[in-house]
C-alpha positions, 0 to 999 in steps of 0.5 A: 500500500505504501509502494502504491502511494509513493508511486502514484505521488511520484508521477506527480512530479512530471504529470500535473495534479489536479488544479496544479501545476506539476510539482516540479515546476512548483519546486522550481518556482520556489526555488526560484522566488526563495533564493532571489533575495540572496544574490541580490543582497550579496551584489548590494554588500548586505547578505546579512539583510538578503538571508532574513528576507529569504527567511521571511520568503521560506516561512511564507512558502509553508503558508501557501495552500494552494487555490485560486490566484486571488485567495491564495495571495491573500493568504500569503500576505496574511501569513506574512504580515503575522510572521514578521509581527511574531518575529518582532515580539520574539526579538523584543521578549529576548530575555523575558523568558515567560513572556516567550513561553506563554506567546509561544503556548498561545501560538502553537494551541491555536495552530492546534485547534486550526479551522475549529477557531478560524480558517486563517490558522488552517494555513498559518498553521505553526509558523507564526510559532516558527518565527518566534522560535527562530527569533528567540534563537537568534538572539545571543547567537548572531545578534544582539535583541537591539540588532535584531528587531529591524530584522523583522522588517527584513522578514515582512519584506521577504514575505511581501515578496514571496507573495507578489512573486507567487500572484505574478507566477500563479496562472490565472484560472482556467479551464485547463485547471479542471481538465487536470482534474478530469484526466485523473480518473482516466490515468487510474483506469489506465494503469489498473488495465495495464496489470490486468493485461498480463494473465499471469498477474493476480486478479485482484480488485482495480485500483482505487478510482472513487476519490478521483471520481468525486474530485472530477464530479466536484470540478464539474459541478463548480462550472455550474456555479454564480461564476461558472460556465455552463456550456463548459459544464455541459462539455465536461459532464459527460466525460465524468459519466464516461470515466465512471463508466469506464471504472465500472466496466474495468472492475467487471472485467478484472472479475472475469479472471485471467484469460484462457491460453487460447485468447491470452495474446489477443486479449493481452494486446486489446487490454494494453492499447486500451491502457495506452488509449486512456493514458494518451486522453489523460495527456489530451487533456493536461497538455495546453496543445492536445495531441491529434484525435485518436485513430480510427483502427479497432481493428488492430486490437478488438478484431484479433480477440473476437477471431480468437474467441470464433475459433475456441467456440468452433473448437469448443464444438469438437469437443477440444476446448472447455465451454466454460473457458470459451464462455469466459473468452466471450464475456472478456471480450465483450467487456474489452468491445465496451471499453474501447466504444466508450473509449472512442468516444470519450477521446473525441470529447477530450480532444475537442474540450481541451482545444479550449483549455485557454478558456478563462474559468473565474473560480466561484467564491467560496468562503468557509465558514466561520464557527459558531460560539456554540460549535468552539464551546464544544470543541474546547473539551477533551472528548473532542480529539481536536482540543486534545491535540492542541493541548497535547502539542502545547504541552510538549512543544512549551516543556520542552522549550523550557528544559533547553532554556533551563538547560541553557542548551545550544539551538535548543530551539530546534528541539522544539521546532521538531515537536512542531514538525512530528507531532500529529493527532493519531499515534500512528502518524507521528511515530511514522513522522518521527523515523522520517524526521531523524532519519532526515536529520541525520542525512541532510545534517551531514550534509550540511556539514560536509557543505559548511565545512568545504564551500566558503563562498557566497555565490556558491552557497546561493547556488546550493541553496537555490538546488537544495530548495528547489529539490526539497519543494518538489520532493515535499509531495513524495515523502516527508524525509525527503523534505526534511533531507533537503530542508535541514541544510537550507536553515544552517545554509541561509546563515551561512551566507550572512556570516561564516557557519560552524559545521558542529551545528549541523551535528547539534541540530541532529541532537536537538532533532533526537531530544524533540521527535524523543518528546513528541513521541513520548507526549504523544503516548501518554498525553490524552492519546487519540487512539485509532484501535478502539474505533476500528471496530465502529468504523468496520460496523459503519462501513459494513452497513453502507456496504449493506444498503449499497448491495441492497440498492444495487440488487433492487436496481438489477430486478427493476420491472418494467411495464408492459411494452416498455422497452428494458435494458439490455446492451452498452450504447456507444458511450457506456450507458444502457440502451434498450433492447427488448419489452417485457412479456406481460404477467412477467413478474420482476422478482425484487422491489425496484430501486430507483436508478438514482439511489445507486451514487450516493448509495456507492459514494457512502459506501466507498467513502466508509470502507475508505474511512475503515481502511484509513483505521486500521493502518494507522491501528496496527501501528500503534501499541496496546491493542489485541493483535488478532483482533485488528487483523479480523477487522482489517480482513473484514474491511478488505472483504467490504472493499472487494464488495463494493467493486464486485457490486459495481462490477455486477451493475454493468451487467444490469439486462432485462433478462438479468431481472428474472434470473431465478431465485434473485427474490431470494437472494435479495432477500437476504444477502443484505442482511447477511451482511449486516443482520439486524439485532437479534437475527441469526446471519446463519439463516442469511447465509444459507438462505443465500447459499439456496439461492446460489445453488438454484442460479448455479443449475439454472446456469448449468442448464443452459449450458448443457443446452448449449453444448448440444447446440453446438455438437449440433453446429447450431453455432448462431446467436440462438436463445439459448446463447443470449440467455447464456450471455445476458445471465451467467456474468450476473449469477457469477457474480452474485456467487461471488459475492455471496462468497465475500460477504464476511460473516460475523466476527467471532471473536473479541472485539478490538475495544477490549484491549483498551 
């Protein structure tokens, strides 16, 4: 999982993210404005000016979040302001140790709490508490209190800088921006048919598309706003309908299996240049000029896998191909024919929506909103995990500014900047954060070191500099040690420039970093923990029942009646959806009560958004101590099965016919597979289950009838489009997977639960 991560943030680097810039032209960008006052300062005579202006512009940096142009200065200029202000009452407090203590514990129990109290601190976040500390430290070092409170011009003005460089080199908004949003879901399919491509690879349940997804249904849905477009909306919403649809068909087809030898090759070709398809619309739509409209050529890769399934069905006739294998062929292929219909088109609209990629797109306003009294009344209480973050970080952070005050400890600043920097709500997290910082620390101090003591010259620290903090910005995204390997070397380097740097601070650094990821993880243990195993247990029983009333809802949609003479469906139009293909006979009964089509997303998007939340859980769960091993491994199986569950049923959607309505026994099934999976109190899923089990079994001879029928079919070279074959056709994947799924549904957990441990 944390391979998969890392990768997905790696591609990052190169590709755009959703409403960004690449991160490499972000790295650059900072790079670029960060270290500008440096050799500007040095050709001035005054580096010792230029190094606090670029440490005004490198807090600033911390402080932007991101968003609309507008916005987004705004905040930089806020953060500025409140930076260089801090700045100033650290250099005026020198000496007046309980006045810094008591700044510094206001500044960092207001980061903690954040959004809670205003949206503001969300992006000052701690460096308010930064530019105390780094004044504090500043003071009886390098400079006197009286020589340093000027420098708080110095810092305000580095800061105004990164803010007016940032507006000037943020694009305005346009369409583009969402175009990156629309392209990700797409990139994500693509790379889930690039592993089922190969036949020998695990057929395991398609990469996570959802929350792509919803991103790009909520771009869309902002064209359609006070300030938006909608022509553009109108444009853009069937490339979100098309890339669900394009999940959905991928997540069918990865429940079909590994092809059979004899169709292996073809299909291997038709599932890689459908990837490649998908990868070069994702590109149509990120780049500013768009490549060419797609070739016209299905030929070269569906035309092979249907000639290969001819044969196995004429072979299957002679008896020397297996009938399953060949109805297994047929359904991959299918399912392949479907991808790339949808696939063609949804090219051609990419191509023609990002032709208007420089179409200006002013964002809607949104402003968050601002909490009640009666909502910050009841955060500030220890049952909320908030406030209890806040006093925690402030507790350790201000203990452990005192000790090194008392101590009287070299840059034992930096001891409470690591606090800062680790120490996050859940357990899990700042351990991981704490292994990330040290060993980051132990990197670029040495570094730092080694730089220090060999590189003398202005202009070439400047240069350094400028490397070190373009290559930190753009790693930044990948992985927090990567950041902490180039960051550690900036700080020491940017005093350097000012005054000859002593390479022994690089190795105190490394120290102090040891003595605050130390405390943070011990404050983090024992002060008022937020422990994520407890809540494991709640979170598997919330994602279990949104499973539930996603199968329940599914399975009502697939038995929806139709009245009589009304046309059900039966096949995938051109652009993925359901088109009608024969009527009801009349006094057909459906066998289930019908959903509503329109229950189905937000059934979907509850139940992806639990098992996600479920998920999230138990990874940080089994990272923390305390708690009942066996226990947490039963759940995070559990939730697992629930995961698999959700792709199966949007898989068994794709497959939703008129004759799929009136398989046998699907009253049944529905009946009960919903409270199996989540039995109400006092019910025994016993009987759930072997209700399902009855069902199965009946959809199973039903099938193998149909398929006997069908070998006699064609020993008797009846090989046509015969009834037989389109019940086979219209049937088999649904009951298939309703056997699948009857198969996932977890059962109850038998053992204790993981509270008990606490």
């Amino acid at each position: 999982m944390t391979r998969h991560l890392a990768g997905r943030r790696t591609t990052g680097l190169f590709s755009p993210a959703p409403g960004s810039r690449p991160a490499v032209l972000a790295g650059l960008g900072n790079g670029i404005v960060i270290s500008a006052p440096l050799p500007a300062g040095i050709a001035t005579g005054n580096p010792q000016a230029a190094a606090w202006a670029t440490l005004g512009a490198y807090l600033a940096a911390f402080t932007n979040k991101g968003g609309p142009r507008g916005s987004r200065t705004c905040g930089l200029l806020v953060a500025a302001v409140v930076d260089a202000t801090v700045f100033w009452i650290g250099a005026r407090a020198a000496g007046l140790f309980p006045v810094t203590l008591a700044v510094l514990a206001a500044l960092v129990f207001l980061a903690g709490m954040g959004t809670t109290v205003h949206p503001t601190l969300e992006r000052l976040g701690t460096m308010p508490a930064t530019a105390l500390l780094v004044a504090a430290g500043a003071v009886g070092t390098t400079q006197t209190p009286a020589q340093l409170r000027p420098a708080a011009l110095l810092v305000l003005a580095g800061g105004l800088w990164y803010a007016a460089a940032t507006a000037v080199l943020t694009p305005a908004p346009r369409l583009r921006d969402v175009l990156h949003t629309l392209a990700q879901p797409y990139r994500a399919v693509g790379r889930t048919l690039s592993v089922l491509a190969v036949p020998q690879a695990p057929r395991t349940a398609p990469a996570h598309t959802a929350d792509a997804l919803r991103r790009a249904e909520a771009a869309t849905r902002a064209l359609r706003g006070p300030r938006g477009d909608e022509h553009l909306a109108e444009l853009t919403d069937p490339l979100v309908r098309k890339a669900a649809t394009l999940a959905d068909l991928t997540a069918a087809l990865a429940a079909t299996g590994p092809p059979p030898a004899a169709v292996a090759t073809p299909y291997t070709t038709a599932t890689t240049r459908a990837a490649q398809q998908l990868a070069r619309l994702a590109d149509d739509l990120t780049r500013r000029r768009p490549t060419t409209p797609h070739d016209s050529a299905p030929e070269t890769s569906i035309a092979p896998l249907e000639a290969a399934c001819d044969r196995m069905r004429a072979q299957s006739a002679a008896g020397a191909e297996s009938y399953p294998d060949t109805a297994r062929a047929g359904r991959q292929r299918r399912l392949l024919g479907r991808i790339d219909a949808v696939l063609t088109t949804a090219r051609t609209d990419a191509h023609r929506l990002a032709q208007l990629a420089r179409t200006p797109l002013p964002p809607p306003t949104t402003r968050a909103p601002r909490p009640t009294a009666a909502r910050l009344r009841d955060a500030m209480t220890l049952t909320s995990a908030t406030f209890r973050h806040a006093l925690r970080a402030t507790t350790v952070s201000t203990a452990v500014f005192a000790l090194t005050q008392a101590t009287a400890l070299p840059h034992g600043e930096w001891a409470t900047l690591a606090v800062l920097r680790v120490l996050r709500p859940q357990y899990a997290v700042t351990r991981e954060r704490v292994v990330q910082r040290v060993v980051g620390n132990l990197v670029g101090g040495s570094c730092a070191a080694l730089l220090i003591a060999a590189v003398h010259t202005q202009a070439a620290i400047c240069l350094i500099l400028f490397v070190i903090i373009t290559a930190g910005f753009t790693l930044r995204p990948v992985n927090y040690a990567f950041w902490v390997i180039f960051g550690t070397p900036v700080v020491l380097l940017i005093g350097d420039v000012s005054h000859p740097g002593d390479w022994h601070d690089a190795l105190v650094r490394i120290a102090m970093t040891f003595l605050g990821t130390a405390a943070a993880l011990l404050g983090s243990r024992l002060l008022w923990p937020s422990w994520e195993h407890p809540r494991l247990a709640a979170e598997t029983d919330h994602a279990r029942r949104a499973t539930a009333a996603y199968l329940d809802t599914a399975l009502r949609s697939l038995a929806r009646p139709a009245q009589d003479g009304e046309l059900a469906p039966a096949r995938a139009a051109p652009d993925g959806e359901l088109a009608p293909a024969r009527p009801v006979p009349d006094g057909e009964l459906a066998p289930a009560r019908a959903a509503p089509d329109g229950e189905l997303a937000p059934a979907r998007a509850a139940a992806e958004k639990a098992v996600a939340r479920a998920q999230s859980t138990a990874h940080h769960a089994h990272r923390e101590p305390g708690h009942d091993r066996a226990a947490l491994d039963r759940e995070a199986a559990t939730v697992a099965a629930l995961d698999r569950l959700v792709a199966l049923i949007a898989a068994l959607m794709t497959h939703r016919t008129a004759r799929a309505a009136h398989v046998p026994a699907l009253a049944l099934y529905t009946g009960h597979a919903a409270p199996a999976l989540d039995p109400a109190p006092g019910e025994d899923p016993v009987v759930h289950a072997d209700a399902l089990a009855q069902a199965v079994e009946e959809m199973s001879l039903y099938l193998e009838d149909l398929h006997t029928r069908r070998r006699q079919e064609l020993a008797s070279e009846h090989t046509g489009d015969t009834a037989v074959r389109v019940r086979i056709r219209e049937t088999a994947p649904v009951i298939e997977l309703l056997a699948t799924i009857a198969d996932t549904i977890p059962g109850p957990d038998p053992g204790p639960s993981a509270t008990a441990a606490t």
